[in-house]
N, C-alpha and C positions, 0 to 999 in steps of 0.2 A: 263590864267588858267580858264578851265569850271567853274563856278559856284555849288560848293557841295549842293548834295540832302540832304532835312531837312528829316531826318527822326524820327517824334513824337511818343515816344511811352507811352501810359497809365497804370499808376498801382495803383493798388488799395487795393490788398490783402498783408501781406507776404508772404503768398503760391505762389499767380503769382506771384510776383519778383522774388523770388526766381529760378523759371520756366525763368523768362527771364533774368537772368543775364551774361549768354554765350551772347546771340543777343545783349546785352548792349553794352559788352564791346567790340565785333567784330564793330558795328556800331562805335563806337568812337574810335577804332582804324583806320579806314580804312578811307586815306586821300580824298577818293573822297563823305563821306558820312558826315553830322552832326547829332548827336543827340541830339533831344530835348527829356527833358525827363518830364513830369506830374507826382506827388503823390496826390494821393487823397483819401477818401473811408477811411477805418481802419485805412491807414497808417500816419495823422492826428488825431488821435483821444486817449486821455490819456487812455479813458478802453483802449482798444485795443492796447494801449503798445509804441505811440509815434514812428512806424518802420519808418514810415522816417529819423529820425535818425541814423538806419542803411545803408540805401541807404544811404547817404551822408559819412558815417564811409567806405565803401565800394570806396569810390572818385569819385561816380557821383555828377553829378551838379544837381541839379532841378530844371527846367527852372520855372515850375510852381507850385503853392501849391492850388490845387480847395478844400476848403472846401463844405461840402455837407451832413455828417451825422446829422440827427436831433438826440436827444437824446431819439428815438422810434423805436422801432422793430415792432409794430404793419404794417398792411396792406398799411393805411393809411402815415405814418411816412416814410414808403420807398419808396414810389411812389413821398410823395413830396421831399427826397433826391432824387432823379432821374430826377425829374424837377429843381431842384437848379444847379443839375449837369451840365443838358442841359444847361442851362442859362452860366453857368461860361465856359463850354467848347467852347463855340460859340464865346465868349470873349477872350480866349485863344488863339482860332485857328487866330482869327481874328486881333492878335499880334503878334503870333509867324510864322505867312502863311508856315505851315508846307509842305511840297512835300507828303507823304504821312502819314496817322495816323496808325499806328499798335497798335490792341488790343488781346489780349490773350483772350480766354476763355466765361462766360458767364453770370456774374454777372450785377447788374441794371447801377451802375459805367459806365462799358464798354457800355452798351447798351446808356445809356446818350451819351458817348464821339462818337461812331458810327455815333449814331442819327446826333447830331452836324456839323459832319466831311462831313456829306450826305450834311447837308443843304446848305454848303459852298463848294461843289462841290469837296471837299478834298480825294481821292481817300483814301480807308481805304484797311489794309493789316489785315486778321484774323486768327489766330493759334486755330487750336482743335476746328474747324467747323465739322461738319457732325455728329457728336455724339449723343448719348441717354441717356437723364438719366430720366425716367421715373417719380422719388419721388418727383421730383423740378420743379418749374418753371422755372428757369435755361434752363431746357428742351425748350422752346418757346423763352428764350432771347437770346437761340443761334443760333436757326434759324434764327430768323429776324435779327441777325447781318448777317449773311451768305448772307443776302438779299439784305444787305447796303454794304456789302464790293464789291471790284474787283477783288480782290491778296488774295486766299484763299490755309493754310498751314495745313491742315489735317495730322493726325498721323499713320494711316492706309490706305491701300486699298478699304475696305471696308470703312470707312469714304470719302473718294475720291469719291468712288461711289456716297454716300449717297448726298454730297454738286453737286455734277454734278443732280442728279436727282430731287434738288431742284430748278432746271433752270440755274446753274452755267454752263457758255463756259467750256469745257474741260483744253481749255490750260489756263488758267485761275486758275486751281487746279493745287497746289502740294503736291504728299505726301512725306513728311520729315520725319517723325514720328514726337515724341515727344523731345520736349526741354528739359523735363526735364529729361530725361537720361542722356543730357547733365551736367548738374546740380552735377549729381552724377558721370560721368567720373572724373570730373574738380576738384573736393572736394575733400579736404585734411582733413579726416577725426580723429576724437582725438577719443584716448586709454580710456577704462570704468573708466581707475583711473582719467584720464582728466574729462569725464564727471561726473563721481561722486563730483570733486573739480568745478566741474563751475556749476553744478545742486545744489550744498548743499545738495547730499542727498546719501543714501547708498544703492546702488542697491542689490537686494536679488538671492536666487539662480536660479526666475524665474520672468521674469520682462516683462511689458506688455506696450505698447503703447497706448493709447486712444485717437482717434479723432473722437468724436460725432457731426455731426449738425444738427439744425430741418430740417423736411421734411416739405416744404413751399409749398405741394399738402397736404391739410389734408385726402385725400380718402388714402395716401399711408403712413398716419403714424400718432400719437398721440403724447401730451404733457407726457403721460404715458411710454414711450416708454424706456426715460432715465435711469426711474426708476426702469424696469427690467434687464436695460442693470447694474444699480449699482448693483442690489440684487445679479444677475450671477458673477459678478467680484467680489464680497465681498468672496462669495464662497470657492475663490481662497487661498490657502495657500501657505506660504512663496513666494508671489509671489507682485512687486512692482507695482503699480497704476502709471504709468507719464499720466497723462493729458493734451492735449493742446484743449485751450480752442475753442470755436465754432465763427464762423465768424460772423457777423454782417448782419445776414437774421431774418425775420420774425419767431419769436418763441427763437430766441438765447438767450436774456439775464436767460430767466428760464431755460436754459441747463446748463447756467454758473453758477446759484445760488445754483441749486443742485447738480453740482462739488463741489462746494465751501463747499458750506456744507458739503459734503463728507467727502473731504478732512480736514476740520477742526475737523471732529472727527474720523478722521483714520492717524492720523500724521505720523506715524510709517510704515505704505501700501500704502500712498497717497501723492501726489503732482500734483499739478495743475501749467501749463505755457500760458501766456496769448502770448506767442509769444517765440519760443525754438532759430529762427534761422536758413537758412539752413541748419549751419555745425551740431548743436548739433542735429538738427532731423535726418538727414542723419546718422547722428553717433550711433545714437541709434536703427533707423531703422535696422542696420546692426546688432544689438546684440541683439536683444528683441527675447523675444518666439515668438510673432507677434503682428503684427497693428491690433488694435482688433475697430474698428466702424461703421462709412460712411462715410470714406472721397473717397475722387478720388486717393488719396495716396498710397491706399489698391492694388486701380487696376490700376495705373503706377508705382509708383517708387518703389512698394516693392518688387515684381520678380525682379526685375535685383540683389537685395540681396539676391534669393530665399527666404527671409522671407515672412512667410505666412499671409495671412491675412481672420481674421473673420468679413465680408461684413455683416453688420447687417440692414435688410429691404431692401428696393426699391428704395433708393433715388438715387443710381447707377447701377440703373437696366436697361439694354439696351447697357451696355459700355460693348468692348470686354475684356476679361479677361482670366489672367493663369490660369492652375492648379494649382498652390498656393493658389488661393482665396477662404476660405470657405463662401459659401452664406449661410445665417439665417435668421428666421423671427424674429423680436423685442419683443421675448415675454422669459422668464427667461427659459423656459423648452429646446426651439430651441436655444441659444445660451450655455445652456450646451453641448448639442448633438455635437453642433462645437468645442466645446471643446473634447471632444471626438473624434469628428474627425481629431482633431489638433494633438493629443496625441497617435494617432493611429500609428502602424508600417506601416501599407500598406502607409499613407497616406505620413509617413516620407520618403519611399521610392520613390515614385512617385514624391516629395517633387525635389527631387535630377537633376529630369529632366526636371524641369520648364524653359518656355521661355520667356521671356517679348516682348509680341505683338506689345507695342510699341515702338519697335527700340534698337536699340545698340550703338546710338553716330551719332551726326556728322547732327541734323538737326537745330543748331541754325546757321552754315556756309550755308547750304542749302539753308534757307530765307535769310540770309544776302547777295545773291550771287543773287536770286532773286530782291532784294528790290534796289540791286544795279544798275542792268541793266532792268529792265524788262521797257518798253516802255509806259508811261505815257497815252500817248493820247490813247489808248487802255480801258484805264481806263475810258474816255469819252464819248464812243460809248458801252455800257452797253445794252447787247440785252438777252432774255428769252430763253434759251436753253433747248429746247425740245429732252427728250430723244426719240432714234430712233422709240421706241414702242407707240409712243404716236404720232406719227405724222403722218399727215393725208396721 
């Protein structure tokens, strides 16, 4: 019998788990593949809510547990998690000699595990390469993953493009879309009266979803920013606050103090989640007026429920997007407008023909089908692919 491909994959958020839990479980279903699996990053850490715990409630295994978060959001305190990181992944890889390392996304986490995976000649496979997001530094850690990997799974055409134009071989790129459509075909979603008994809380006749996080380019955003985003949602009548709290980037813990705050003296509009879950966000995603922030949530998984979304600043500016998404700037005056806009007839109508850019299903089998066959030593001979217009 061949020898099964190890295929390693990292996570670090609950957002990307939850994005990779179709590739999970296609990987460790499929007799010719193994998965190894890493948590690291939030999903270790008590603030941030202890999710490894879920992954394993879910019956994966964890091969590994890399601790790495210092207890600092500053500049400083992230960079040296992303050094602790390097250090423990190079250790990791160099135990578990994985076939290949698949990383989602663009966080310093993944960029550590990349870096690593390069140095030990480990070919890396990356999802939702080629993208823009202007507000974050994010923007830069996902190019130079794009740079380390071989085996790149873009969500778009236009993203495909973008990572081939970065010197990636063509056949090299695939575009699958996005996984996390997947995510929401696959979920078995629970009823408001469900949610209301597993939230502890009583949803009202107009109810809002909140995911804020810092913008870690400070030209594309301020500490202030929160603050008009509370004054504009306070506004709101008979209308419910859920909160899910900001990840663990430079500037977070002060996003979270002044939820908190919020929230401890609006008990009756406000609730705060340091971690909902895929089913209960998905759950709610589908019933809410709209995802009202900056997450990337706004601009993939909420069109496939046509719920709209109020895009508040730049920190996703550059990523393609439906006609569901209202864009705003972070200041209390523009994000009533979007309200407005939300609230509009025209807008509800237009609302009706939304598409989700990123895909309709069926691209965590895509890479899986990939990762399974695709020819290794390929991965060896890594040469600068010069688009046609550029060559001499």
């Amino acid at each position: 019998m061949a020898e099964k491909r190890k295929i390693c994959v990292i996570t670090g958020t609950r957002a990307e788990y939850g994005q990779l839990t179709g590739i999970l479980k296609l990987i460790r279903d499929n007799p010719s593949l193994k998965l190894q699996l890493i948590a690291t990053g939030m999903h270790l850490s008590p603030e941030f809510g202890h999710t490894y715990q879920a992954i394993e409630q879910d019956g994966f295994k964890i091969d590994r547990k890399i601790e790495l978060l210092l207890s600092s959001d500053t500049a400083v305190g992230v960079t040296k998690s992303a050094g602790l990181g390097m250090i423990s992944f190079a250790e990791a890889f160099a135990d578990l000699q994985p076939d290949i390392v698949l990383v989602l996304g663009d966080r310093f986490e993944i960029l550590a595990a990349a870096a690593a995976a390069m140095f030990a000649n480990i070919p890396v496979a990356h999802i939702s390469g080629g993208e823009v997001t202007e507000g974050a530094f994010d923007d830069s850690i996902r190019h130079a993953i794009t740079k380390m990997a071989s085996i790149h799974f873009p969500a778009t055409e236009v993203y495909r493009r973008r990572v081939i134009q970065l010197g990636e071989e063509p056949e090299t790129v695939f575009n699958v879309g996005d996984p996390a459509v997947d995510v929401i075909k696959k979920t078995t979603l629970i009823t408001r009266d469900q949610l209301e008994t597993s939230l502890n809380l009583k949803l009202k006749k107009h109810n809002l979803l909140i995911t804020f996080h810092p913008v870690t380019r400070p030209e594309y955003g301020s500490d202030g920013d929160i603050d008009s985003l509370l004054k504009a949602l306070d506004e709101r009548s008979d209308t419910m606050l859920i909160f899910t709290l900001p990840n663990a980037d430079c500037g977070g813990r002060l996003i979270i103090e002044k939820i908190n705050a919020y929230v401890a003296t609006h008990p009756a509009k406000a609730a705060a989640f340091t971690s909902l879950g895929h089913q209960r966000f998905l759950s709610l995603l589908k019933i809410v007026d709209a995802l009202v922030g900056n997450s990337s949530s706004g601009i993939v998984e909420a069109p496939t429920f046509k719920t709209p979304a109020i895009n508040i600043g730049d920190r996703q500016k550059g990523r393609l997007r439906s006609i569901s998404v209202i864009d705003c700037e972070p200041n209390v005056q523009s994000i009533r407008h979007a309200f407005a806009i939300l609230e509009s007839d025209d807008f509800r109508a237009r609302l009706k023909t939304a598409v989700n850019p990123y895909g309709d299903g069926g691209a965590s089998e895509k890479i899986v089908a990939v990762l399974e066959s695709y020819d290794l030593e390929l991965c060896r001979r890594k040469a600068f692919y010069d688009i046609p217009e550029l060559r001499q």
